[in-house]
C-alpha positions as CSV (number, residue, x, y, z in Angstrom):
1,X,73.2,-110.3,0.7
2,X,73.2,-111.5,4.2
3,X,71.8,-114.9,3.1
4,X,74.2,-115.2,0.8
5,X,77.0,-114.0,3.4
6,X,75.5,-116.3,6.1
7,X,75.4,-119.3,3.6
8,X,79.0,-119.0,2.6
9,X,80.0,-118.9,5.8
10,X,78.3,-121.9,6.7
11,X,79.8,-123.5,3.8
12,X,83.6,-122.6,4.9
13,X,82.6,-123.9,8.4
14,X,81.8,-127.0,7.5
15,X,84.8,-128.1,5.1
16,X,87.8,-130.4,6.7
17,X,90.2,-127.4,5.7
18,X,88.5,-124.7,8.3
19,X,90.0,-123.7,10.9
20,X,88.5,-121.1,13.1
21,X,88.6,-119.2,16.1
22,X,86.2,-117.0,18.1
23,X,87.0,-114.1,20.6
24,X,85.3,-111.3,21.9
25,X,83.6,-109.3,25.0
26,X,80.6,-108.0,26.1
27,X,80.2,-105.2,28.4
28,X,77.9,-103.2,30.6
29,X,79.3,-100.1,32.6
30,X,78.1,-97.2,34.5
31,X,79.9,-93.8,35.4
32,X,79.5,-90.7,36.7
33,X,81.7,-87.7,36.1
34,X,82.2,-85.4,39.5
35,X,83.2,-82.5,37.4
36,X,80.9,-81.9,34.4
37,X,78.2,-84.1,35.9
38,X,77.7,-86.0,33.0
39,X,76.1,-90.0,34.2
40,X,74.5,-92.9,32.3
41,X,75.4,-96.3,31.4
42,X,77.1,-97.8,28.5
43,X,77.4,-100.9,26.8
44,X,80.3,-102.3,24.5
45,X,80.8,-105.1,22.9
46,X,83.8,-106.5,20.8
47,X,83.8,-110.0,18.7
48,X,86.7,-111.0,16.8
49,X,87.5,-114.2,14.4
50,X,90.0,-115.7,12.6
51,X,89.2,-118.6,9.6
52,X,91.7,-120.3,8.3
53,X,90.1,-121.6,4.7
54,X,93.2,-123.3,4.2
55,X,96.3,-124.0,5.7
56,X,99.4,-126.2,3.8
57,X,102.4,-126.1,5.5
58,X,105.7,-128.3,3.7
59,X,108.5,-128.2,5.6
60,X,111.7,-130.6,6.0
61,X,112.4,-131.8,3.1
62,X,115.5,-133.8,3.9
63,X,117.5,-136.8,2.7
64,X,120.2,-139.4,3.6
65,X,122.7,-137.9,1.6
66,X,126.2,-135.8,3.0
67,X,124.3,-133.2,1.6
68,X,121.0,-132.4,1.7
69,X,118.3,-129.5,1.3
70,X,115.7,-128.7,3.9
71,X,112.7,-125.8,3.3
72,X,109.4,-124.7,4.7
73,X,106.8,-123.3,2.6
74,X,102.8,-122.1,3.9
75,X,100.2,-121.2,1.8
76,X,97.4,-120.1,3.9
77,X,93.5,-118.8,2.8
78,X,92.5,-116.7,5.8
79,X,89.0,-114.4,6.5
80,X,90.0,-112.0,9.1
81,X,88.2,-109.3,10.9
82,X,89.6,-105.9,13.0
83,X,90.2,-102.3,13.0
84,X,92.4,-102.1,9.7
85,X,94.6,-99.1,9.2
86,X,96.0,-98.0,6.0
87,X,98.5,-100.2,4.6
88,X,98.1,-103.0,6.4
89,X,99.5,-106.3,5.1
90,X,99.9,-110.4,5.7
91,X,103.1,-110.6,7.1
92,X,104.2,-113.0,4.1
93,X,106.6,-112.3,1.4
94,X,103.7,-112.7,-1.4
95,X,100.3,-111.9,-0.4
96,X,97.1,-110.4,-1.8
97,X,93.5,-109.2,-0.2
98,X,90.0,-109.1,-1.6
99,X,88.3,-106.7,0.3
100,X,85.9,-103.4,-0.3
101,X,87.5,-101.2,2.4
102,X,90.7,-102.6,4.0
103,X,91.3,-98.6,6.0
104,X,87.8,-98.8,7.4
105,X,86.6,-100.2,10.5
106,X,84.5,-103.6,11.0
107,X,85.2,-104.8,7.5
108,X,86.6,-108.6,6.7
109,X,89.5,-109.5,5.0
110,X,89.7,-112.4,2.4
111,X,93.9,-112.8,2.2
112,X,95.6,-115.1,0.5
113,X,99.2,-115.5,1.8
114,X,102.5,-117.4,0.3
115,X,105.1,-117.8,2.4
116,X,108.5,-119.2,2.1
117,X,109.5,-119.4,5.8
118,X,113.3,-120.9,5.2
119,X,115.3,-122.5,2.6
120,X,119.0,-124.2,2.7
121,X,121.1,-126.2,1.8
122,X,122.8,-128.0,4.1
123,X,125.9,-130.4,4.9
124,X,128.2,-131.7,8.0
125,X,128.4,-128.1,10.2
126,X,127.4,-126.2,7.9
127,X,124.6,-124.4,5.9
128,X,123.6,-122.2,3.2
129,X,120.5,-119.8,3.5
130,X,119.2,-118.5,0.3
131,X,115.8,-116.4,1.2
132,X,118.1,-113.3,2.4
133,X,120.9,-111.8,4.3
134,X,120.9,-111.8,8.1
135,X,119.2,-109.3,9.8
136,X,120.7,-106.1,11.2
137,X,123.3,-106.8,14.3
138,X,121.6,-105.1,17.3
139,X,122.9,-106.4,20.4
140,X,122.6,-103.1,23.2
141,X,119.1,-102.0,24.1
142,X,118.1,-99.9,26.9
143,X,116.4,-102.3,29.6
144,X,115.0,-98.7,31.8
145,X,113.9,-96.2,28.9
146,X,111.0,-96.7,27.5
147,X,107.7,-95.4,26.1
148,X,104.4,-96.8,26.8
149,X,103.3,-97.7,23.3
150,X,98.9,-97.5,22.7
151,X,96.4,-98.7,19.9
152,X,99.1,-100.3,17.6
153,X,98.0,-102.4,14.6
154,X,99.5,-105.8,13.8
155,X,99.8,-106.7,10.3
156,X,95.8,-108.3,9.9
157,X,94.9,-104.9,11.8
158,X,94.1,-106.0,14.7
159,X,94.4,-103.3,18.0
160,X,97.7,-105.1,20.4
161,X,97.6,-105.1,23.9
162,X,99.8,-102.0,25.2
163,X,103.3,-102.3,25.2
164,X,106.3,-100.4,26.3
165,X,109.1,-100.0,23.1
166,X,112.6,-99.5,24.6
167,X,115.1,-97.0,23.2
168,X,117.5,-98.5,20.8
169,X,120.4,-97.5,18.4
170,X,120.0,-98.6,15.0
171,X,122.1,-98.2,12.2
172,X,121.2,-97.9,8.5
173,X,121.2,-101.2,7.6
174,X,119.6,-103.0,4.3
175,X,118.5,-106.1,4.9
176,X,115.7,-106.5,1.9
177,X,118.7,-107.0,-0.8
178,X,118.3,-110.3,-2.7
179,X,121.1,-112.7,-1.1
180,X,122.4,-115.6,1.3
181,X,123.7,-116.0,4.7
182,X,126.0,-118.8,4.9
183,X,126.6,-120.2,8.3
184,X,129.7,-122.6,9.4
185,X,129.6,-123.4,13.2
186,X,128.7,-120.3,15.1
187,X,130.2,-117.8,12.2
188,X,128.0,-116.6,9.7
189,X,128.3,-114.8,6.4
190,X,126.3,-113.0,4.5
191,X,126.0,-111.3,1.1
192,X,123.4,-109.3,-1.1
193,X,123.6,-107.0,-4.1
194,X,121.6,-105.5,-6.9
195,X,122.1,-103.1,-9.8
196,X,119.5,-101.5,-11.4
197,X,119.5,-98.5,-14.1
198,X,116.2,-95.8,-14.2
199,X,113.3,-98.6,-14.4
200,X,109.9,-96.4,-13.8
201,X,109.5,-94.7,-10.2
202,X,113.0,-97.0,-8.9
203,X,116.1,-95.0,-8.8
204,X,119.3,-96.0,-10.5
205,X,122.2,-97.6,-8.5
206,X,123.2,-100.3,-6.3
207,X,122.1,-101.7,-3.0
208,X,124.7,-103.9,-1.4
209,X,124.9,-106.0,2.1
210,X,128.6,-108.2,3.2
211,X,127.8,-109.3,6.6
212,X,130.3,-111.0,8.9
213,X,129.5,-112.3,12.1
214,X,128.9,-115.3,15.1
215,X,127.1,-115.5,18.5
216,X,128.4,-117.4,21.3
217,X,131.8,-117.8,21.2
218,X,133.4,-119.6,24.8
219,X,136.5,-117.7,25.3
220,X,136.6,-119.5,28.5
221,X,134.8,-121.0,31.1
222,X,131.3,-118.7,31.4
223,X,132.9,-116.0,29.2
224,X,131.4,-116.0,25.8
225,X,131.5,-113.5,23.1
226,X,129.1,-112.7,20.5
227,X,129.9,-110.0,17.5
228,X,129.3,-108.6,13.9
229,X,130.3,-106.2,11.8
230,X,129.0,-105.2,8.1
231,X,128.8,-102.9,4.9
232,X,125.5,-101.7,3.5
233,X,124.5,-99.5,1.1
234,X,121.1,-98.6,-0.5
235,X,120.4,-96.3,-3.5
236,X,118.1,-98.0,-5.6
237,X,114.9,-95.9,-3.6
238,X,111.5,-95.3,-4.4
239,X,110.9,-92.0,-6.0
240,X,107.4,-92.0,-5.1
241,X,107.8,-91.7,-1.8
242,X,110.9,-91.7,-1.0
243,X,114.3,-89.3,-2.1
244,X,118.0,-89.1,-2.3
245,X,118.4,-88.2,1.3
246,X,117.1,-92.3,2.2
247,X,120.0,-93.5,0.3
248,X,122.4,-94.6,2.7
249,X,126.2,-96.2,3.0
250,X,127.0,-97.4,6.5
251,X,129.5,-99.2,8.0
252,X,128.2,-101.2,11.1
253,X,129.8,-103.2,14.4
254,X,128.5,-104.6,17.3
255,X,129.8,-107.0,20.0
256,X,128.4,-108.7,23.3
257,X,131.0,-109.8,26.2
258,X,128.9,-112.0,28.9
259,X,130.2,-113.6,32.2
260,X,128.4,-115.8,34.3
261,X,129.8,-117.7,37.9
262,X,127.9,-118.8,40.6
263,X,127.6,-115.7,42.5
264,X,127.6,-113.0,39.5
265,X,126.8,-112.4,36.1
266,X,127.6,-109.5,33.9
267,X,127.1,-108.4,30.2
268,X,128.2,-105.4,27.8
269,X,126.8,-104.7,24.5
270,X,127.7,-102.2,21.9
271,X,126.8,-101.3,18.9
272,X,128.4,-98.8,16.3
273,X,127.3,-97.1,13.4
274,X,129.1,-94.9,10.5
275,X,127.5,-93.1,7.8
276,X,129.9,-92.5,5.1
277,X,127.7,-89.6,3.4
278,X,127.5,-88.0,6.4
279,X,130.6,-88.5,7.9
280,X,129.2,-89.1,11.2
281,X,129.4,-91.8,13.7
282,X,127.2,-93.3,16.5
283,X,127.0,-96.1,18.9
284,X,125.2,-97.4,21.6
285,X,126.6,-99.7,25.0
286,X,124.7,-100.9,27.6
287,X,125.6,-102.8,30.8
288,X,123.9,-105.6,33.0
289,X,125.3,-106.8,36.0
290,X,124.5,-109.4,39.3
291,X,125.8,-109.9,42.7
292,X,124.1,-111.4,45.0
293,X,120.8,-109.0,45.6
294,X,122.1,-106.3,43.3
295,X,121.4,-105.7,40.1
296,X,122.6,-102.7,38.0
297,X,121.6,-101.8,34.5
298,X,123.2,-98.8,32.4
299,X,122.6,-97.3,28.7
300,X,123.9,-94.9,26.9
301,X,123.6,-93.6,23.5
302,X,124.6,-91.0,21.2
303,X,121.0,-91.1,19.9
304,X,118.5,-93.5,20.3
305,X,115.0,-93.8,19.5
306,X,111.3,-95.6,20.3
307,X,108.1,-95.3,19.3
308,X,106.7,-92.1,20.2
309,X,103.8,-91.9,22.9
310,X,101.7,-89.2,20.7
311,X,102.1,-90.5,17.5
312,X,102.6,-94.0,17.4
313,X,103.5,-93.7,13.5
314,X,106.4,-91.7,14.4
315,X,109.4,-92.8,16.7
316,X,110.8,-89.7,19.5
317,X,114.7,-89.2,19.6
318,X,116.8,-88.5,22.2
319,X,120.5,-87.7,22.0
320,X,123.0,-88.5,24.5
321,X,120.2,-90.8,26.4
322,X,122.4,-92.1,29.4
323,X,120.4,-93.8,32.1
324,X,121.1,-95.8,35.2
325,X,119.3,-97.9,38.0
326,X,120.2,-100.1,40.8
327,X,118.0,-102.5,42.1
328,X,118.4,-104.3,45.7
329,X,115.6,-107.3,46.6
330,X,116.7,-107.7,50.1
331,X,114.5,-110.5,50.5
332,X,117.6,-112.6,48.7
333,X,120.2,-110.9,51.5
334,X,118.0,-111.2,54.7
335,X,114.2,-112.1,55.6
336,X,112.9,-108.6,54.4
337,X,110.5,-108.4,51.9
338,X,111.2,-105.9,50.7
339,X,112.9,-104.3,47.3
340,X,114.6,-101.3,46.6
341,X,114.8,-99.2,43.4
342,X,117.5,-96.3,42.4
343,X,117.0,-94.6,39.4
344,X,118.8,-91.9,37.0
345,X,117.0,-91.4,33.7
346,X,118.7,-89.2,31.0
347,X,121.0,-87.8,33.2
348,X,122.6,-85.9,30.2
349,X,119.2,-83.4,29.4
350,X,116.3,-84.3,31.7
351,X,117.9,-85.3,34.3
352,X,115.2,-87.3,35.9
353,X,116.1,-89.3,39.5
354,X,113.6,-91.6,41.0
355,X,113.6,-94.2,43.8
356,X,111.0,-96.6,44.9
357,X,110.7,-98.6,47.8
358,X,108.4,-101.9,47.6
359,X,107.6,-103.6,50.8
360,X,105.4,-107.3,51.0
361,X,104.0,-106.8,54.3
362,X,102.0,-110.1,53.5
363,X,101.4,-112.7,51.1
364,X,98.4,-110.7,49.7
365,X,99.7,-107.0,50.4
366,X,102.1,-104.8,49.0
367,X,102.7,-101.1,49.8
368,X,105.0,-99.4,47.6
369,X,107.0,-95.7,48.1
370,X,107.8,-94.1,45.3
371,X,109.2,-90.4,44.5
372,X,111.1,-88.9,41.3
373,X,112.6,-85.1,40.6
374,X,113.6,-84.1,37.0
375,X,116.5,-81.0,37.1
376,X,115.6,-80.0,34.1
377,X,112.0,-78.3,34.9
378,X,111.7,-78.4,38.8
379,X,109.0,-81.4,38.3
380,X,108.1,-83.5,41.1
381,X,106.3,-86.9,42.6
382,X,105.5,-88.6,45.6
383,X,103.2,-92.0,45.6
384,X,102.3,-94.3,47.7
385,X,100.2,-97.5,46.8
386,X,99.3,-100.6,48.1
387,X,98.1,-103.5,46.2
388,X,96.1,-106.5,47.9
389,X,95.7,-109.7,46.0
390,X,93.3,-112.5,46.8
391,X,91.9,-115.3,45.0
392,X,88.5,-113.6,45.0
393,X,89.8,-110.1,43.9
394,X,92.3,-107.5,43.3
395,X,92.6,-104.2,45.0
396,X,94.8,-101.4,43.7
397,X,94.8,-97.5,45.4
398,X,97.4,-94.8,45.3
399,X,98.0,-91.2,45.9
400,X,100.1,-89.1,44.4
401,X,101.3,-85.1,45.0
402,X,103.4,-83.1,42.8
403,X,104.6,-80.4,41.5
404,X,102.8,-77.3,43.0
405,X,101.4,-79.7,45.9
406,X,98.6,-81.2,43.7
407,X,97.4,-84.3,44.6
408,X,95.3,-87.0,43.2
409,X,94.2,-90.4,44.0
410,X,93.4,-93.5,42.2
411,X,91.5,-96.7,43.2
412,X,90.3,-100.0,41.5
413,X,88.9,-103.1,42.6
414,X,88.4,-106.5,40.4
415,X,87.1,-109.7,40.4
416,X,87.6,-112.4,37.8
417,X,86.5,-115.2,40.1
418,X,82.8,-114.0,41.5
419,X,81.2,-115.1,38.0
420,X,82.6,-117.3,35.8
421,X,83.5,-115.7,32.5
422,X,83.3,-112.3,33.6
423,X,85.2,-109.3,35.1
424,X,83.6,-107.3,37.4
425,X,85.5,-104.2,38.5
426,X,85.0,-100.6,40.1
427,X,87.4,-98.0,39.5
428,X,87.9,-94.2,40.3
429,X,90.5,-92.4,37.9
430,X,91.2,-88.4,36.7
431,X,91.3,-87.2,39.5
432,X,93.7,-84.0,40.1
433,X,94.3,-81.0,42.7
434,X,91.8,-82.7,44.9
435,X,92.9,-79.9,47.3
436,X,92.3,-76.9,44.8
437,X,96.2,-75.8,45.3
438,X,96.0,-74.1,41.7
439,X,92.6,-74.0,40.2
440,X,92.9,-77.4,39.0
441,X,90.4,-79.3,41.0
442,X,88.9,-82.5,39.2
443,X,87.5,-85.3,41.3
444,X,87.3,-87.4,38.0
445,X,84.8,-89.7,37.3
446,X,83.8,-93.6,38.7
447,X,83.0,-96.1,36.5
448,X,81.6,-99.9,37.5
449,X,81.9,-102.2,34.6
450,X,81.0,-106.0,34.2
451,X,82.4,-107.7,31.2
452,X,81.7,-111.1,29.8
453,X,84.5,-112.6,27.6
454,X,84.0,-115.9,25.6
């Protein structure tokens, strides 16, 4: 079987219509633990590839004429490897896999994806989308609350670097209804409906989109104004795994009023949601605004939501999440490197205030004060860091107290430019009540680690 596997591949490697791409990492480590004693070394390695089999793109099909049609279309033969999780899928409207085990680790993938990126037709100012409505209008998002968001799967299964998901408001808002967007200028238009009686596990009744809506309308010199609102309804669920409570009929609104002059820039966003069943209303607005070495952001919403930490399949909720910070980068007012940070973080129910203060004393180092104090349980934090950057290597240490006077410290040190190809790096982490204030003590564990990427 591995003769045959290794031939094939071969084969697919040497046709014109391959296309394929190698990543991965090697790695060697050693760590000791301070506090169960454990020691030893460890090795890891990680490779990764991507083959394209085939790859047909058509796109721009256009004439001379007053009007004219213009579509892409992919049809794409991929071999893909990765940690797959359940239900993972191409990203493509019409897509299939061969594969033994697609929820188990260190399996391949042979997909076949068809995918019709964008069709319309099109004349003088104008043109008509028919693959779908326009998306859901979504124009205030939190730019300070966020969660930290680890181990996520794209849609091949691969792990994503970690990323931080900001709270939102969302309305209900069907967007998979068969229809058009029709767009004139800046204003668009959009429609979608379907009927459908009892057919198998789908529910009877009628899912229905009307959207109206344009971006960037000058109302005057820097002032422009972007806005939406729309109607949608679905009812037509899946009764496998889905019931009557997911139907939903909304009624949706959102605007964006932006100003911009030479010394100052502001911009509000709002968004509004209704749901008719429930007879119940929310809405999200947030604020950006500059002057001069200022900037202040505000958000609040009557619920919002984000990924959640834990459980990355699940998203945390917060009601009445209204948040505010102020930043100041004196080194655009005066020659002072240095940048200041005020912050309230839902002030309605934690109640969390924070301030930082970053400082460049050179080029190469940074020291950085930072403290916060939630109301809500009596929590507290003091840090201070300092960074020191040079072309040969990075140095990063901290230490923290908190609550109860527990205090820990944190230190790393990496170089990317000693070896070519390789990271070296040392790095101290877990520690906690270094002083023994509460019967806590860990001194963590220390971990030196050379990786080789290709």
């Amino acid at each position: 079987m591995k003769k045959v596997s290794a031939l094939l591949l071969t084969t697919m490697l040497g046709s014109s219509m391959v296309f394929a791409s190698f990543t991965g990492s090697a790695t060697l480590s050693s760590m000791y633990d301070f506090d169960s004693n454990d020691y030893g070394m460890g090795n890891g390695s990680s490779v990764n590839f991507d083959i394209d089999l085939l790859n047909v793109t058509n796109e721009d099909v256009t004439s001379d004429k007053a009007v004219w049609a213009d579509i892409e279309a992919s049809l794409k033969v991929g071999l893909v490897d990765g940690d797959h999780e359940s239900g993972v899928s191409m990203d493509d409207p019409a897509s299939f896999y061969l594969t033994s085990d697609v929820t188990g680790t260190d399996s391949a993938i042979l997909g076949v994806g068809i995918s019709l990126d964008s069709a319309t037709v099109n004349g003088d100012g104008w043109s008509l989308d028919i693959t779908g409505v326009t998306g859901n209008p979504d124009y205030a998002v939190s730019a300070i609350d966020s969660n930290e968001v680890s181990d996520d799967v794209d849609d091949w299964g691969f792990v994503l670097e970690d990323y931080d998901d900001y709270f939102d408001y969302e309305a209900d808002y069907n967007d998979d209804v068969p229809g058009f967007s029709l767009t004139y200028g800046v204003s668009t238009l959009g429609l979608g409906f379907y009927h459908t009686d009892v057919d198998g596990d789908v529910a009877a009744g009628t899912d229905l989109t009307v959207y109206l809506g344009g971006d960037d309308y000058q109302l005057a010199d820097g002032l422009m104004f972007s806005g939406a609102v729309a109607y949608s309804q679905y009812e037509s669920y899946d009764m496998t795994d889905e019931t009557a409570a997911d139907k939903f009929k909304s009624l949706l609104g959102s605007l964006e009023l932006a100003f911009t002059a030479d010394d100052y820039s502001a911009t509000v966003a709002s968004d509004f949601g209704y749901d008719i069943d429930a007879e119940e209303a929310n809405a999200d607005v947030s604020l950006n605004a500059m002057y001069s070495a200022f900037t202040l952001d505000a958000y609040y919403a009557t619920v919002a939501t984000a990924t959640d930490e834990d459980d990355i399949s699940t998203d945390e909720e917060i009601d009445d999440l209204l948040s505010v910070q102020v930043v100041t980068d004196l080194s655009s007012m005066m020659d002072m490197p240095l940048t200041l940070t005020l912050a309230g973080l839902d002030l309605v129910n934690a109640q969390e205030l924070s301030a930082e203060a970053a400082y460049d004393l050179t080029d190469m180092l940074t020291l950085t004060l930072s403290g916060s104090y939630t109301l809500d349980d009596d929590s507290w934090d003091a840090t201070i860091e300092a960074e020191y950057t040079t072309d040969m290597y990075y140095v990063d240490a901290s230490a923290t107290i908190e609550t109860e006077n527990e205090v820990s410290l944190y230190a790393y040190i990496e170089s990317t430019t000693m070896v070519d190809n390789a990271t070296l790096s040392l790095e101290w982490d877990d520690s906690a009540d270094l002083l023994n204030q509460n019967s806590n003590q860990a001194f963590g564990n220390i971990t030196a680690s050379c990786e080789i990427d290709f």
